[in-house]
LUMLUMZA-184972 format. One line per 2 residues: number of its first residue (from 1); for each residue x, y, z of C-alpha. Coordinates in steps of 0.001 Angstrom, whole numbers, plus 500000, padded with zeros to 6 digits. Example, Ala and Ser with C-alpha at 12.3 -4.5 7.8 and 13.67 -1.06 7.14 Angstrom:
<mikes>
1 = 512300,495500,507800 | 513670,498940,507140;
</mikes>
This chain:
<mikes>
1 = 174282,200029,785068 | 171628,197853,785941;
3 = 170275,196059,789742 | 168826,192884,788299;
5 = 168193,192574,792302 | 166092,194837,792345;
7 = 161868,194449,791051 | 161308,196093,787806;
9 = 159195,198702,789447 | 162503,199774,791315;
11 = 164785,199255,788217 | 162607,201549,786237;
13 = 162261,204758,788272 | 165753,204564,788834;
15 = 167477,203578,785862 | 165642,202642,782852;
17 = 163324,205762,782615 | 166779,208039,781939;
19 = 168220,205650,779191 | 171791,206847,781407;
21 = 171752,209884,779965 | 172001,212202,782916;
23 = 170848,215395,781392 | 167812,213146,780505;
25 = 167912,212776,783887 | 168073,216200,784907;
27 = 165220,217242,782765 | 162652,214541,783833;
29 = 163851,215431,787503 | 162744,219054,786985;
31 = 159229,218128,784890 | 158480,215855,788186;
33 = 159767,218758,790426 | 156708,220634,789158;
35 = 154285,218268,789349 | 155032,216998,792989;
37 = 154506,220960,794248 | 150993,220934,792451;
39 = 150277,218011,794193 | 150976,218817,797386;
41 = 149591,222299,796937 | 146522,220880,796165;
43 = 146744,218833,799330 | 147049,221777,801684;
45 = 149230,219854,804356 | 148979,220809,807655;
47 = 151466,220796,810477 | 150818,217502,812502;
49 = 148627,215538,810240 | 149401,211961,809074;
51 = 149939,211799,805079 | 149855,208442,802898;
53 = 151557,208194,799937 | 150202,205905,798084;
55 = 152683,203933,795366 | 155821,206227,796454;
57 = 158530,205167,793891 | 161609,206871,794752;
59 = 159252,209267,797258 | 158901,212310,795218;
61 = 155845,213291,796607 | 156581,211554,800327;
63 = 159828,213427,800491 | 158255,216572,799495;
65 = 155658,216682,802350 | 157826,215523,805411;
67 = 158572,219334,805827 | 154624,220155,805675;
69 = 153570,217517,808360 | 156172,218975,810816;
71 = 158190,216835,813381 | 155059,215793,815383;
73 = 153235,214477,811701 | 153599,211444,809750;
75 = 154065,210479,806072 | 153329,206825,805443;
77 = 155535,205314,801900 | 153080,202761,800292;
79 = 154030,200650,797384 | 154101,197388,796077;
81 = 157874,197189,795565 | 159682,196582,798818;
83 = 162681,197569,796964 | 161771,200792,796413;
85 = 160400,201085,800210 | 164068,199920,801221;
87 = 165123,202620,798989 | 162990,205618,800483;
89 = 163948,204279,804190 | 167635,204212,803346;
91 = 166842,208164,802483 | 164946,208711,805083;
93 = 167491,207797,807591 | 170134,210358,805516;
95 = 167736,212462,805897 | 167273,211862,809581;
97 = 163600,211677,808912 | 162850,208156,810111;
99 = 161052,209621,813580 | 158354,211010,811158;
101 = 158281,207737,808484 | 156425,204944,808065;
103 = 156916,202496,805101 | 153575,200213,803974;
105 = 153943,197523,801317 | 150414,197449,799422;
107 = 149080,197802,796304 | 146174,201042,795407;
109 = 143329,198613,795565 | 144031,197131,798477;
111 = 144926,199647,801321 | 143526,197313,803875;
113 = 146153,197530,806219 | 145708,201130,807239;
115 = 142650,201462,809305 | 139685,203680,808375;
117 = 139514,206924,809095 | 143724,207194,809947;
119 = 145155,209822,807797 | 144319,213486,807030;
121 = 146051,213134,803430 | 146269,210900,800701;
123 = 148347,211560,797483 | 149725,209566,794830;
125 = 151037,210355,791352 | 151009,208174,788033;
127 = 149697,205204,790022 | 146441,204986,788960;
129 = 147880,203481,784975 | 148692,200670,786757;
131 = 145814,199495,788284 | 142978,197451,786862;
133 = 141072,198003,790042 | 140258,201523,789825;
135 = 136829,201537,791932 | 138428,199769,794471;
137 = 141540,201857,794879 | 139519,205136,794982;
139 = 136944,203665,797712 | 140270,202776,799850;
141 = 141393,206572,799507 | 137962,207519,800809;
143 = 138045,205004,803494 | 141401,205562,804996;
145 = 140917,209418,805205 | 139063,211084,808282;
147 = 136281,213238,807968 | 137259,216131,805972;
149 = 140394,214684,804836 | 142133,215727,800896;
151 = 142699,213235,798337 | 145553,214891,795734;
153 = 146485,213189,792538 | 148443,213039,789549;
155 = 147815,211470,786184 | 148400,211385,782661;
157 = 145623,210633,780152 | 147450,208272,777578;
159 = 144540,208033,775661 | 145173,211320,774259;
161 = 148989,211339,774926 | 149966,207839,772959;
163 = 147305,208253,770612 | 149624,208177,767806;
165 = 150990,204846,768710 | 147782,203381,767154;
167 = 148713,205472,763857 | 150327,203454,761300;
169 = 152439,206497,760295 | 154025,207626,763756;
171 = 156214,205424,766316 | 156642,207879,769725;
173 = 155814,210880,767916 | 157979,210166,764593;
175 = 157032,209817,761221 | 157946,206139,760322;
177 = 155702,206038,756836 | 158862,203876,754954;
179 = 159528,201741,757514 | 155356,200888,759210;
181 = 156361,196984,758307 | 159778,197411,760682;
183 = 157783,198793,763229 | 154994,197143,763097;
185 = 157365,194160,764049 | 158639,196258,766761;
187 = 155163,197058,768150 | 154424,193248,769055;
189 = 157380,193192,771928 | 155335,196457,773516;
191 = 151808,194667,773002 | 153303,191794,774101;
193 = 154107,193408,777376 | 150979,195139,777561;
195 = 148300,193406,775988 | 146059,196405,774770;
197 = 143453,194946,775593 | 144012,194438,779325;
199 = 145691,198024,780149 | 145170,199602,782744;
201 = 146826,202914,781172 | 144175,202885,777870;
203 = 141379,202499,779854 | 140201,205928,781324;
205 = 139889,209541,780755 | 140047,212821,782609;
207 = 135647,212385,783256 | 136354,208746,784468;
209 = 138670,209968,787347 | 135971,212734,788139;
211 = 132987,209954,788165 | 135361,207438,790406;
213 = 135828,210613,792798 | 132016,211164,793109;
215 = 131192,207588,793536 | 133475,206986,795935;
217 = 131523,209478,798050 | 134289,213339,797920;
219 = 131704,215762,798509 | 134074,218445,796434;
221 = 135649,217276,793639 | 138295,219108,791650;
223 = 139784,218565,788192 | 142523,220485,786236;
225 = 143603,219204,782529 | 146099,220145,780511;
227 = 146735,218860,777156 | 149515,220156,774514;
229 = 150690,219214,770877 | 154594,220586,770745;
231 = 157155,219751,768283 | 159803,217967,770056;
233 = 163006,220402,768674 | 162426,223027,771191;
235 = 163168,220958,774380 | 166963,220254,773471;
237 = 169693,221760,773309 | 172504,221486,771013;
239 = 174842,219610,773756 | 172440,216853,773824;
241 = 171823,215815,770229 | 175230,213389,770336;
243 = 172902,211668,773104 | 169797,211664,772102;
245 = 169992,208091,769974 | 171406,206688,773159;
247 = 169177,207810,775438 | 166436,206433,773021;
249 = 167764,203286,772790 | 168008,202464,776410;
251 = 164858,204275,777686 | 161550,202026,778415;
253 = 158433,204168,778184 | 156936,202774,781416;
255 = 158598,199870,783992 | 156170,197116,782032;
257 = 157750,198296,778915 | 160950,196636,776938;
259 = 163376,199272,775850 | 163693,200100,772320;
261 = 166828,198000,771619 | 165189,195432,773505;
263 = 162041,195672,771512 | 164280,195718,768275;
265 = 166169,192829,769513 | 163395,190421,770214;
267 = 161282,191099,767038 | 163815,192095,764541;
269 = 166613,190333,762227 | 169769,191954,762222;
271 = 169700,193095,758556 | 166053,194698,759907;
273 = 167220,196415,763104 | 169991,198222,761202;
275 = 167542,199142,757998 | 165175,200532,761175;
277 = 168218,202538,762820 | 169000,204195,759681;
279 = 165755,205566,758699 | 165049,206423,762425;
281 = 168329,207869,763944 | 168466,210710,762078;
283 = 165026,211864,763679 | 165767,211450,766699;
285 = 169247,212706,766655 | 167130,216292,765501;
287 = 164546,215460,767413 | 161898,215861,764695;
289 = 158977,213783,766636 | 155723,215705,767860;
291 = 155188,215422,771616 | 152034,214973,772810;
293 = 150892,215147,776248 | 147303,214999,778566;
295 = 147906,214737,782011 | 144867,215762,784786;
297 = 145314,216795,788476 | 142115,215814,790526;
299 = 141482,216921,794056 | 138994,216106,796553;
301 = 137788,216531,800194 | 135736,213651,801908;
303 = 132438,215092,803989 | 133398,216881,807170;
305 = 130461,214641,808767 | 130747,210830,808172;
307 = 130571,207520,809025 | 133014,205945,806357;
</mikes>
């Protein structure tokens, strides 16, 4: 079910990314589960500190801290979507976690409404694909934090990971040598989308979040990588191959992205879309695809002595 209502930042981390399949669901849950406790371990919270969480979502990370801060600390939800602010404040209250919440509507680059020097913390997890402005948005996490304050983040490298979307012989990790003309077609709705060359998720590397974390002014700087080639078979199970087409079919790679029956639909015939499914269903109902995957965690601590 989709919210049109809702921004296409909101409908995407809640909906679109799990192409309804909840065991999809389930698993992505879990992968994020892991990545949100590196983060914050990295960001050695303290009892009574203020956090900012910069471009939220559905507050993984935000969530995951308001134990750390204590009742007398703060975690500040900052994104661009005031949909999925609503949606984190609507949790919060569950929760009864407002008295330690506050929710900020801005965008990485432009964290202007927090003062300098106001928080102890600042995380922020698969934000930084989004944004052209990268300088910018790391000199705002240096500004906002005090002296001595930890900058924790989280982000994957698609320059390594979707490198075989520039391959003419591999669509997501498949082999799609007898049909490259079909998807070639297909390709144009996701360029279309994301113009390749104006995006923000090609342009930077694992040394170019290092060098923006120097120049900013950290005075440590911390970088862990982690890059793996897997075939895809191992991470189903049998109960989920009757899904898997499905799932692929309704799941958009990234909230700027169509989904793959949208892509098919807006660049394909008919006659074309089912020559495509029949050639490409089989693979993914075995999942016979190569996964690859590059994501870096980067940590830093701004100079104990400053006046920034």
């Amino acid at each position: 079910m989709t919210h049109p209502a809702r921004d296409q930042w909101a409908q995407w981390l809640l909906h679109r990314r799990f192409g309804g399949n909840p065991q999809q669901q389930k698993k992505i849950e879990e992968r994020l589960a892991q990545i949100r406790d590196h983060v914050l371990q990295r960001a050695r919270i303290k009892a009574e500190e203020t956090m900012l969480d910069v471009g939220c979502g559905d507050g993984l990370i935000a969530f995951g801290a308001l134990d750390a801060v204590g009742e007398q600390g703060t975690v500040i939800f900052s994104d661009i979507s005031q949909d999925l602010l609503d949606h984190c404040h609507t949790l919060a209250q569950q929760m009864h976690m407002l008295d330690r919440s506050q929710f900020l509507q801005a965008s990485a680059e432009d964290l202007s409404a927090l003062a300098s020097q106001s928080v102890d913390v600042v995380t922020t997890r698969s934000v930084l694909i989004y944004v052209k402005k990268k300088r910018e948005a790391f000199q705002h996490f240096y500004r906002v934090l005090k002296p001595g304050g930890r900058l924790s983040l989280f982000e994957p490298i698609n320059r390594f990971a979707f490198s075989d979307s520039a391959s003419p012989h591999r669509f997501f990790g498949y082999e799609i040598g007898p049909v490259r003309p079909l998807i070639q077609k297909v390709w144009t709705s996701y360029r279309r989308a994301q113009p390749s060359q104006d995006n923000p998720m090609m342009d930077f590397d694992e040394r170019d979040l290092f060098t923006l974390a120097e120049r900013a002014g950290f005075a440590e700087v911390h970088l862990e990588l982690q890059a793996s080639v897997v075939p895809g078979g191992a991470e189903w199970d049998d109960e989920d191959e009757r899904h898997r087409w499905e799932t692929f079919l309704k799941s958009s790679p990234n909230p700027l992205a169509p989904t793959f029956e949208e892509a098919m639909q807006q660049t394909l015939t008919a006659e074309e879309a089912e020559q495509l499914t029949a050639y490409l269903r089989p693979l993914v109902e075995k999942n016979q695809r190569e996964e690859r995957s590059s994501v870096a965690y980067l940590w830093a601590v701004k100079h104990a002595r400053t006046s920034v």
